[in-house]
KEMARVEX-392771 format. One record per residue (C-alpha): residue in one letter; z, x, y. Coordinates in nm, 4 decimals, decimal comma. Layout:
VOFI A Z X Y
...
***
This chain:
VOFI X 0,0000 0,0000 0,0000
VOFI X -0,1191 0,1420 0,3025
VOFI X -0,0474 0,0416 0,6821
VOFI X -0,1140 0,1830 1,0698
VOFI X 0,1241 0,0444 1,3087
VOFI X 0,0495 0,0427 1,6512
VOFI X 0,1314 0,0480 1,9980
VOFI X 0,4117 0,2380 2,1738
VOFI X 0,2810 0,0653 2,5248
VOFI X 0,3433 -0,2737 2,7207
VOFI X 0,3221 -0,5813 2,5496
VOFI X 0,0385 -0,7190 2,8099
VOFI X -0,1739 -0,3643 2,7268
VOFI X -0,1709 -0,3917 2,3493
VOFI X -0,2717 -0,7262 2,3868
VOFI X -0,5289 -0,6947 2,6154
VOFI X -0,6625 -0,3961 2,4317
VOFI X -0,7027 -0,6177 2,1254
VOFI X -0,8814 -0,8891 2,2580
VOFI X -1,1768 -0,6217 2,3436
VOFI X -1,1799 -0,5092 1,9851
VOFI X -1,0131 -0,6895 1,7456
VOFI X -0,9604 -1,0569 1,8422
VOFI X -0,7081 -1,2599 1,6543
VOFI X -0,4641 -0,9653 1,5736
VOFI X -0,0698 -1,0631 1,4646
VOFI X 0,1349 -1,1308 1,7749
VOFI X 0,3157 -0,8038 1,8615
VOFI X 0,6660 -0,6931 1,7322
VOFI X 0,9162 -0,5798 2,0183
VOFI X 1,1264 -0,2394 1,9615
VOFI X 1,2953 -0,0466 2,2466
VOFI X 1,0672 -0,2350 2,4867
VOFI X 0,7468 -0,1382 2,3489
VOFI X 0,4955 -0,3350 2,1399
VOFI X 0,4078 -0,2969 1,8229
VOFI X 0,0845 -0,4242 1,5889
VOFI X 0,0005 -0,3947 1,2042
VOFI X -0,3555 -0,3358 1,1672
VOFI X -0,2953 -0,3038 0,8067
VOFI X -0,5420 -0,0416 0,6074
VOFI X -0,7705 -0,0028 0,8967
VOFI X -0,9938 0,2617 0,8899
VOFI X -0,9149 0,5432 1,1604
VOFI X -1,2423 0,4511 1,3583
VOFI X -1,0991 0,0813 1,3792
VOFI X -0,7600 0,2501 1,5395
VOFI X -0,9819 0,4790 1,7689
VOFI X -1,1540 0,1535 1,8985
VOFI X -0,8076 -0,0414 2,0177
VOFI X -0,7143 0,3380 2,1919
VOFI X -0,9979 0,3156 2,3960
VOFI X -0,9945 -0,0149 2,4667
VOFI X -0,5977 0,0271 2,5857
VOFI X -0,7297 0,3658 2,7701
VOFI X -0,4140 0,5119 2,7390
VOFI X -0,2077 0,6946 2,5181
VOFI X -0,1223 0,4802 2,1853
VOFI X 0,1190 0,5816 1,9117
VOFI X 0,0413 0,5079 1,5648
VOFI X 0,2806 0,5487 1,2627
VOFI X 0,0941 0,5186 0,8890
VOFI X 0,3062 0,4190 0,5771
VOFI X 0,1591 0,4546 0,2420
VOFI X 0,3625 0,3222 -0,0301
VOFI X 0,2429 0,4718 -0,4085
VOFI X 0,1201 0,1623 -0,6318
VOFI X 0,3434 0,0679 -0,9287
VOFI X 0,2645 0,3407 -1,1932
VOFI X 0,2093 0,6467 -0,9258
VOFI X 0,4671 0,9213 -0,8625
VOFI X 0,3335 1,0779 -0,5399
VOFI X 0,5750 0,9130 -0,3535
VOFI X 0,6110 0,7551 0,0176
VOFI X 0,4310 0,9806 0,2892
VOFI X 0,4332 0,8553 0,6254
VOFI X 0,3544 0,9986 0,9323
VOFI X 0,3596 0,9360 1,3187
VOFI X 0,0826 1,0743 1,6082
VOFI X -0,0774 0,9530 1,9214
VOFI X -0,4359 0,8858 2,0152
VOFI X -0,5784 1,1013 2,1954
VOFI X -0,4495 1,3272 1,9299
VOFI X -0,0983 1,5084 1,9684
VOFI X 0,0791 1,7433 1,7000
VOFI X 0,1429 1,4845 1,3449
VOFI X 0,5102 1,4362 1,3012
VOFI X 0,5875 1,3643 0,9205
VOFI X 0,7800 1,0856 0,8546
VOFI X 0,7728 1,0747 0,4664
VOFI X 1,1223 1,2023 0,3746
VOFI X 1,3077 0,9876 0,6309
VOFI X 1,1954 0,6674 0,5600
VOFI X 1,1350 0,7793 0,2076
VOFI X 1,5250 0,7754 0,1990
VOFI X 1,5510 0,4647 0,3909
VOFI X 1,3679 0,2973 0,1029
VOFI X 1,5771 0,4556 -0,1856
VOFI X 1,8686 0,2885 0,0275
VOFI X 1,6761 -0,0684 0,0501
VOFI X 1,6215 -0,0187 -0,3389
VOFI X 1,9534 0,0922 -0,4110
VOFI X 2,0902 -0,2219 -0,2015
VOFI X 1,8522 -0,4731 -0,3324
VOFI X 2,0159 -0,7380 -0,5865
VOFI X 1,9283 -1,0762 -0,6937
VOFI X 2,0304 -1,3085 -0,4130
VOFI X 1,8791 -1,0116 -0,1935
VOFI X 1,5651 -0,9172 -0,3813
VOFI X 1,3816 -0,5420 -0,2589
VOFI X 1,0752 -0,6698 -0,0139
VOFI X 0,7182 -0,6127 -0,1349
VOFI X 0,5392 -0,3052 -0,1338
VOFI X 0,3320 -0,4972 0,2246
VOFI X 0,6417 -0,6072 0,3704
VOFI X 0,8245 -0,2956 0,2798
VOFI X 0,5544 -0,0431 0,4330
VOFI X 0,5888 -0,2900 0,7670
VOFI X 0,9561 -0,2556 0,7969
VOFI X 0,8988 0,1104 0,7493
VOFI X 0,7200 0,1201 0,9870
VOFI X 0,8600 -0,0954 1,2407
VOFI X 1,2253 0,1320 1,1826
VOFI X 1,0359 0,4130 1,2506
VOFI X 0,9101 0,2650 1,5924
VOFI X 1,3022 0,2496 1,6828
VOFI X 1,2412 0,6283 1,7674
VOFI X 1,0106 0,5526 2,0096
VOFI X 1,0946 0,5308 2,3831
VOFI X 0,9101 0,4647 2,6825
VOFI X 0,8883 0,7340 2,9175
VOFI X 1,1798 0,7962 3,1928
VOFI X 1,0688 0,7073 3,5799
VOFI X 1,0208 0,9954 3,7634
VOFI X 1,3483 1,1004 3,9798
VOFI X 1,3119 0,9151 4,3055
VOFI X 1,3367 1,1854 4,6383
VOFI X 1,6271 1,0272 4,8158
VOFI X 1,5594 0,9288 5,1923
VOFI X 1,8710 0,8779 5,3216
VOFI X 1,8696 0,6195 5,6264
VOFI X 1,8361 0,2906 5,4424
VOFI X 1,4259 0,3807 5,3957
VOFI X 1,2507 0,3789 5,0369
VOFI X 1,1712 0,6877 4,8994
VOFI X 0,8852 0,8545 5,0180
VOFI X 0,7638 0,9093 4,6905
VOFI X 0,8408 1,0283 4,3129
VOFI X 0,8733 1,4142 4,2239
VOFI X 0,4870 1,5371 4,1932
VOFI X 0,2575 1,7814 4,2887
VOFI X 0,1449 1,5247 4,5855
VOFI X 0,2871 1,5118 4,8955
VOFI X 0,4106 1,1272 5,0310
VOFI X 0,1541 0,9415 5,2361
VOFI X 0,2577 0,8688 5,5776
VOFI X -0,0064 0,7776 5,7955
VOFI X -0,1006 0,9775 6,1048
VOFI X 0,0246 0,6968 6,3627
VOFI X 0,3106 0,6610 6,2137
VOFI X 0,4068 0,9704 6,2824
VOFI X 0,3142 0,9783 6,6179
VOFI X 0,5196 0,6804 6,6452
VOFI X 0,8323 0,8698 6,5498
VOFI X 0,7675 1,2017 6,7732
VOFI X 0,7133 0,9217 7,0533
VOFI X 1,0335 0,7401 6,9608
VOFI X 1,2152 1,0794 6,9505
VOFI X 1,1031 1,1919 7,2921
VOFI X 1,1916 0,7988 7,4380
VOFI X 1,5613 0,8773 7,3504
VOFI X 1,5754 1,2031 7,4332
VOFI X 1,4312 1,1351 7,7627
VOFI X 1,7151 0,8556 7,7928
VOFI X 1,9554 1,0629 7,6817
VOFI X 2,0209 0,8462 7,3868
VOFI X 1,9657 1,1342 7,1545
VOFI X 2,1556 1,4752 7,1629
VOFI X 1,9278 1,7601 6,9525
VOFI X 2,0276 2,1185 6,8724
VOFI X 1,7187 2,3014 6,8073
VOFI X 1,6617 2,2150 6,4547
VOFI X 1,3376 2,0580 6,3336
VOFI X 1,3560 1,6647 6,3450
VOFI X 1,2934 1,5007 6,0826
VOFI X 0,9921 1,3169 6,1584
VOFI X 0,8145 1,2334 5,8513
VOFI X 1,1212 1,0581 5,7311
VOFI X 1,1435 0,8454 6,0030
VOFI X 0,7641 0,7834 6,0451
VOFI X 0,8467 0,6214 5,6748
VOFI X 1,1375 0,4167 5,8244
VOFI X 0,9222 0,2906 6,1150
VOFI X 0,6690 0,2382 5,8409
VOFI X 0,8934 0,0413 5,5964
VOFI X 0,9954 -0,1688 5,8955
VOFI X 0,6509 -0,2687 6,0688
VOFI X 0,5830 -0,5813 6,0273
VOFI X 0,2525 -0,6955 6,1721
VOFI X 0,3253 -0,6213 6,5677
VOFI X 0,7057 -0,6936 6,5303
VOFI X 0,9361 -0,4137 6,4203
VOFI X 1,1905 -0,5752 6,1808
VOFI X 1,5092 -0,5418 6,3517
VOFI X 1,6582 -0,3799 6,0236
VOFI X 1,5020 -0,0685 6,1502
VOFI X 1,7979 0,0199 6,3554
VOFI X 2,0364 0,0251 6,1229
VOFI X 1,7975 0,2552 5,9295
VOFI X 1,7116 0,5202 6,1965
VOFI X 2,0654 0,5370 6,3206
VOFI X 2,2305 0,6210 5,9411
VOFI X 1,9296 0,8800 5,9101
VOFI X 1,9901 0,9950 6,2813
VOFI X 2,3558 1,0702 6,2325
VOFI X 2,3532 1,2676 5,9310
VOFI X 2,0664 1,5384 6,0298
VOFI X 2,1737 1,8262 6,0496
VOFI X 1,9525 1,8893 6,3900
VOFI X 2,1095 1,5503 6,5485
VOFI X 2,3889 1,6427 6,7840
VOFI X 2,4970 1,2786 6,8821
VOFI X 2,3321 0,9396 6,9186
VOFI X 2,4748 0,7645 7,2008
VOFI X 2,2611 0,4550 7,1043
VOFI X 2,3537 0,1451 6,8983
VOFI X 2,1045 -0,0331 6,6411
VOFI X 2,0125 -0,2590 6,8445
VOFI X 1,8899 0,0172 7,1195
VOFI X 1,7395 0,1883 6,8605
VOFI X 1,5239 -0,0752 6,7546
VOFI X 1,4260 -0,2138 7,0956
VOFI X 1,3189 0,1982 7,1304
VOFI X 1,1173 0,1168 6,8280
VOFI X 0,9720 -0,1616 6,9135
VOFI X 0,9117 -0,0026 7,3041
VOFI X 0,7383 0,2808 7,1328
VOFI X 0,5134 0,1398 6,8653
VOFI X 0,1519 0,2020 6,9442
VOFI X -0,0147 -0,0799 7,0045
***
């Protein structure tokens, strides 16, 4: 009895990559937030065909369960498409199935060889996680990040910059802001103005936001302005 189990992705991709190639699969089984399909004794080209249909990376794990009368054994194995390094399975589930045999009694009869290879196949999914998120860059100042660890830089957009070198030099000028000589930090507050422009009308939120990033830079002396003055200087200073 032989059986490829796949998935290792969202529910919504497996299913969508299905319906390209093989329509009227099993509904998917659910472990550690990942779906899972039996495409039973497909043939490798049929499992190449749902990979790129899914266009991403898909995880299959094989089970081949030696017919009554054969003495090769279990062998199992687990890999991804596009291919990865093979990770052998046999002797682990291989000794999950001498404990299902060794357990099995007549109110509680050992599965068959199809159902068997399935559960197999499904415990062996339980090792399967989805990836971690990406640490998030903290802001500071009640902003969003500007962006997950990567080798690209955030996207702020040129006038929102502008916008916070002109709100900078609108406070200073009015005295509302005390600077030592230390670089501003500009880009994150760009974001904050950017995170808070909404359509013509600065969300009055935003003060709240610039003045906790204000206070704790290292290159802010003093703010001698409230949120409410800080977002009216938003506002004043938005480019039209």
């Amino acid at each position: 009895m032989k059986l490829a189990l796949i998935g290792g992705v969202p529910e919504a991709q497996l299913i969508a990559a299905l319906g390209r190639v093989r329509p009227g699969s099993d509904g998917p089984a659910e472990r550690n937030g990942l779906a899972w399909v039996s495409l039973g004794d497909a043939a490798a080209a049929d499992v190449a065909a749902v990979q790129r249909a899914l266009g991403a990376a898909l995880t299959v794990i094989e089970v081949d369960l030696a017919p009554p009368g054969r003495r090769t054994g279990l062998k199992a194995r687990r890999y991804t498409l596009p291919a990865t390094e093979v990770i052998d399975l046999s002797r682990s589930l291989a000794t999950l199935l001498d404990e299902w045999r060794a357990a099995a009694t007549e109110d509680a009869p050992l599965l068959d060889d199809e159902v068997a290879a399935l559960q197999l196949a499904l415990a062996a999914a339980e090792d399967v996680h989805p990836p971690p998120p990406p640490p998030a860059i903290p802001m500071g100042g009640g902003a969003m990040p500007l962006k997950r660890k990567g080798g690209a830089k955030p996207t702020i957009s040129p006038r929102h910059e502008q916008w916070a070198a002109a709100l900078v030099d609108s406070l200073r000028a009015s005295e509302s802001l005390d600077t030592t000589d230390g670089a501003m930090p500009l880009r994150r507050i760009a974001a904050v103005l950017e995170a808070h422009d909404q359509g013509g009308v600065v969300a009055p939120a935003v003060g709240a936001a610039l003045l906790e990033l204000l206070v704790d830079h290292e290159a802010v002396e003093e703010v001698f302005a409230d949120e409410a003055e800080l977002a009216a200087a938003a506002q004043a200073t938005r480019p039209t």
